[in-house]
C-alpha positions in Angstrom: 0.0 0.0 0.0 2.9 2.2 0.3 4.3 4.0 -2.9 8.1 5.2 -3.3 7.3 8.3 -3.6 3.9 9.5 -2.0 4.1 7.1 0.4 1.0 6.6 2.0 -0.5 10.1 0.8 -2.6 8.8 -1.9 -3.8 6.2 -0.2 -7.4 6.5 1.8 -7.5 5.4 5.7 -10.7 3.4 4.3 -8.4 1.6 1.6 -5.8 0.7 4.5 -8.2 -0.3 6.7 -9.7 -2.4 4.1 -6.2 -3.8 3.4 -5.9 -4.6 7.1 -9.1 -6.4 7.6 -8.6 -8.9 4.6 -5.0 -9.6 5.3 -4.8 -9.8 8.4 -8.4 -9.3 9.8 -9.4 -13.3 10.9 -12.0 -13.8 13.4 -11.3 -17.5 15.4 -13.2 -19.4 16.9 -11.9 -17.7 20.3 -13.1 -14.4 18.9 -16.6 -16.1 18.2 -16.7 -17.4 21.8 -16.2 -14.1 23.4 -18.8 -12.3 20.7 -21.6 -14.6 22.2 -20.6 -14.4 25.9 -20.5 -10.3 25.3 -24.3 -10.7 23.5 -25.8 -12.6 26.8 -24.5 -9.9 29.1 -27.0 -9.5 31.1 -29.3 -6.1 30.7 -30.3 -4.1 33.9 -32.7 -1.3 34.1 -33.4 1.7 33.9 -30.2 1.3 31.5 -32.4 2.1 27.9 -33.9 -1.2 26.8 -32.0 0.0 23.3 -28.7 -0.5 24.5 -29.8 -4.2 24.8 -30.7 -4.2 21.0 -27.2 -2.8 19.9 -25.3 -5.3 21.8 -27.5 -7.9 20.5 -27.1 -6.1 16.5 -23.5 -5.7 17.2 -22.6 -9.5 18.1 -24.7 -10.9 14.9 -22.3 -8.3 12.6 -19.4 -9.6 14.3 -20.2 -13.3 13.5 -21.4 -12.5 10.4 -17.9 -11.3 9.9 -16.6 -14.4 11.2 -18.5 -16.2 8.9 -21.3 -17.7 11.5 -24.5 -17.1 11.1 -26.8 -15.6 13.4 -30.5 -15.5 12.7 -33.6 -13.9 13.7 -35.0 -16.4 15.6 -31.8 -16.9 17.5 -32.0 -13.0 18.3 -35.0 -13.5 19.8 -34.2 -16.0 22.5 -31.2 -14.7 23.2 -33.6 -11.1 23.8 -36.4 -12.9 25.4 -33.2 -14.7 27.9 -32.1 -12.1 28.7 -34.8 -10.0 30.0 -36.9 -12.5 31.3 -33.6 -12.6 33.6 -34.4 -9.4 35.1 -37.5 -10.6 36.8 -39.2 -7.1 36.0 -41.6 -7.9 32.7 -43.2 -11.4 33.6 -46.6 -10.3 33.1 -45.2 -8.7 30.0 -43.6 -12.1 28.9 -46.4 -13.4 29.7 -49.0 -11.7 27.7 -46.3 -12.8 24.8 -46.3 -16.2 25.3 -49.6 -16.6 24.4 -49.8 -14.6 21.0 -50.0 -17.1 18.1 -46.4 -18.4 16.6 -47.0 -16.8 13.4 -46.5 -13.3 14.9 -44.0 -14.0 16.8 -40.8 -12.4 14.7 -37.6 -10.7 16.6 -38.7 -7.1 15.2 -41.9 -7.4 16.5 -40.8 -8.4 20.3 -38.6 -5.3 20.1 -40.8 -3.0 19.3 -43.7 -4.6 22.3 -40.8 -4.8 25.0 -39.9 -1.0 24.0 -43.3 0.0 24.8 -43.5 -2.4 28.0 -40.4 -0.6 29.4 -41.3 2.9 28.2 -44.7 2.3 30.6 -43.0 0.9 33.2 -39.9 3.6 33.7 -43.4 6.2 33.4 -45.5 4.4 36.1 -43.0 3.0 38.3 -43.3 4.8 41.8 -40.7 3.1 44.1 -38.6 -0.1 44.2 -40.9 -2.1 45.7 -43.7 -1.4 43.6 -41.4 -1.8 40.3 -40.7 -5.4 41.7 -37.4 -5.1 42.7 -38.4 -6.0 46.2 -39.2 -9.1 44.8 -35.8 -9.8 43.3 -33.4 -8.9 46.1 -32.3 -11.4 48.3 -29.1 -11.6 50.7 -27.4 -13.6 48.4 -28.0 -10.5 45.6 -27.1 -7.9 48.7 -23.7 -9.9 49.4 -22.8 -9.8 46.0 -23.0 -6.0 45.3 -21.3 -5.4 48.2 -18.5 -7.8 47.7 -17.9 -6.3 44.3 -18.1 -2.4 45.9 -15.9 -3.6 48.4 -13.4 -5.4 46.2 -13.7 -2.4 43.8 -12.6 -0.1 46.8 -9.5 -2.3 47.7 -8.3 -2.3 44.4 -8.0 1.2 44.5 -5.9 1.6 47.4 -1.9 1.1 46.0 -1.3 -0.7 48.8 -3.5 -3.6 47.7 -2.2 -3.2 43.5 -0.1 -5.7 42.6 2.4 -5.0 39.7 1.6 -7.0 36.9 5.0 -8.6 36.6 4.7 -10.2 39.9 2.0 -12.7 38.7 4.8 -15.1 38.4 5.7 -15.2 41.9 2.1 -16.2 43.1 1.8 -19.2 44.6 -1.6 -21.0 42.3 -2.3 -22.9 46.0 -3.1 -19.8 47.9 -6.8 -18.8 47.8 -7.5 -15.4 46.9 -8.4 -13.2 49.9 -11.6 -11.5 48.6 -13.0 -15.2 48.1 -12.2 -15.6 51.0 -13.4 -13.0 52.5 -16.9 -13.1 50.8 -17.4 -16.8 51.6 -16.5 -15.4 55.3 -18.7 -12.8 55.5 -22.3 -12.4 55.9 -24.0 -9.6 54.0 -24.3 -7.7 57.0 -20.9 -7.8 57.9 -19.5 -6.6 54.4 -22.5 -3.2 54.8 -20.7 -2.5 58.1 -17.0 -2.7 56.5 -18.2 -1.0 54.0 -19.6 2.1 55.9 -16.8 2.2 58.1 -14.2 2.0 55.7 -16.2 5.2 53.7 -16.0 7.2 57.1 -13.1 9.0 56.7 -14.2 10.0 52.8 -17.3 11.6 53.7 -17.2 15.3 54.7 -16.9 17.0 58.0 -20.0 19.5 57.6 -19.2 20.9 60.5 -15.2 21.5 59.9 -16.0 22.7 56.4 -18.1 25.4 58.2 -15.1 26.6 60.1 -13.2 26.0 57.1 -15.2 28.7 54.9 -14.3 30.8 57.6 -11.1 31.0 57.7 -8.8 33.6 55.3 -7.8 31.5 52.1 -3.8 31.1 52.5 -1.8 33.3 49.8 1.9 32.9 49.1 2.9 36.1 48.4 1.6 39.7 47.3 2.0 41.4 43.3 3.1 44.9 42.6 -0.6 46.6 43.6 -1.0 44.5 47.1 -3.1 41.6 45.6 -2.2 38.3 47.1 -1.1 35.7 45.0 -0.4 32.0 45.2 1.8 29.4 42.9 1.0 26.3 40.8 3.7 24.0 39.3 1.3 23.6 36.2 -0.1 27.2 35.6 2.1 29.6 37.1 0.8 32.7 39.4 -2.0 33.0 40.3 -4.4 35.4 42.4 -7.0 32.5 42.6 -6.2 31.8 46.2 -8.4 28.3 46.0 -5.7 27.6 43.3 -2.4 25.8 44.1 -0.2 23.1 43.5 -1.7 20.9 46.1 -5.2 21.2 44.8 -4.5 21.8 41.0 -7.5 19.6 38.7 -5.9 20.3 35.5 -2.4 19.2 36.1 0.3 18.8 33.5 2.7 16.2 33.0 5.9 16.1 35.9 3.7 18.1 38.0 4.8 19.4 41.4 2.8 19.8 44.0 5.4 20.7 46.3 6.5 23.8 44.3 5.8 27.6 45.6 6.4 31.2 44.8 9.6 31.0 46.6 10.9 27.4 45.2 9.1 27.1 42.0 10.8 24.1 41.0 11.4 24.5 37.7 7.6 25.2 36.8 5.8 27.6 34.8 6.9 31.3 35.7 3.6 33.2 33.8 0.6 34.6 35.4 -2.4 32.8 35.4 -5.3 34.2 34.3 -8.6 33.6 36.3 -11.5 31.8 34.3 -14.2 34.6 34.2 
């Protein structure tokens, strides 16, 4: 695809995509695998009842591509699965069941099950009378709290593990979070959870005396006007802006850097946004 001379100037990105996907574009039987497992991922509400229909759309395309075929009525049990999973549309399913066979076409469920969820995000008052009440057990609880909970740990560098240690982990030691959910009782993980969120949730009545306090400046310009200092941006008048508690820092950033030691960072005057 590459000429002497113009290189790749003349050539489209379509054409080199093209190019890409027939030399070197093969689907396996691997790839195939994964397609289906991503088209059965299960569908929760409220998430649009649409988003349900792409993923379904996008996984026949894909094996299409792969040269598997896909067909309507496979669409619609793999559709029909998948929300009668939910346990929030049997009297919906239901009513379906019991139209005659003949009518009973992919396009046609999509379209019913887009009205039946249209209705029921309109007239749905609280949980319990959606039907999630119905659907929650401890089991469910445990579950969604183990993953918050696992989710929150991960986070915390103390708990990341460099990938290139996965070589030095011992196969025969069980992995603590199993180990810890089959430990813990759904109760238990709701009280490590809220006391492990303690120290993240704000102190109204510090921030009170906080607002009332003078905003700390690093220095004065020319007319008097107190200034502070950000590695990224420079100096600034913003007293709410500094290197500690910059949002939009740059690469290499500082946040140890002031208006007396500026560390090698940006020496121009920042601008307030207006």
């Amino acid at each position: 695809m590459k000429h002497p001379i113009t290189k790749f100037r003349c050539c489209t990105p379509l054409a080199l995509l093209t190019h890409l996907w027939n030399e070197y574009g093969t689907i396996t039987s691997q790839d195939l695998t994964a397609n289906y497992a991503r088209m059965t991922d299960q569908w929760t509400p409220p998430t649009p009842i649409e988003d349900l229909y792409l993923q379904l759309r996008d996984g026949r395309e894909f094996a299409t591509e792969g040269n598997e075929t896909i067909d309507d009525s496979q669409l619609l049990r793999l559709c029909y699965d998948n929300i009668s999973n939910t346990g929030l549309f049997n009297d919906a399913l239901k009513i379906w069941r019991q139209k005659p066979e003949t009518g009973k076409t992919y396009t046609l469920f999509c379209t019913y099950m887009t009205t039946e969820h249209e209705d029921r995000m309109r007239n749905q008052t609280t949980s319990q009378g959606a039907g999630y009440a119905n659907n929650i057990t401890e089991t469910t609880i445990t579950d969604i709290v183990h993953k918050q909970l696992e989710h929150f740990v991960n986070q915390m560098p103390m708990f990341q593990q460099d990938p290139n240690d996965q070589e030095n982990v011992d196969p025969n030691v069980p992995d603590p979070m199993e180990q810890m959910n089959a430990a813990l009782t759904a109760d238990e993980l709701k009280d490590i959870m809220k006391d492990m969120m303690k120290d993240f949730r704000p102190n109204r009545r510090n921030n009170n005396n906080n607002n009332n306090r003078p905003l700390a400046h690093q220095g004065t310009n020319d007319d008097g006007t107190k200034n502070t200092y950000c590695w990224s941006h420079g100096i600034t008048t913003n007293l709410r802006h500094n290197g500690k508690n910059c949002t939009r820092q740059k690469d290499g950033h500082k946040s140890e850097a002031t208006l007396t030691n500026k560390m090698g960072g940006c020496t121009e005057t920042c601008k307030p946004r207006n």
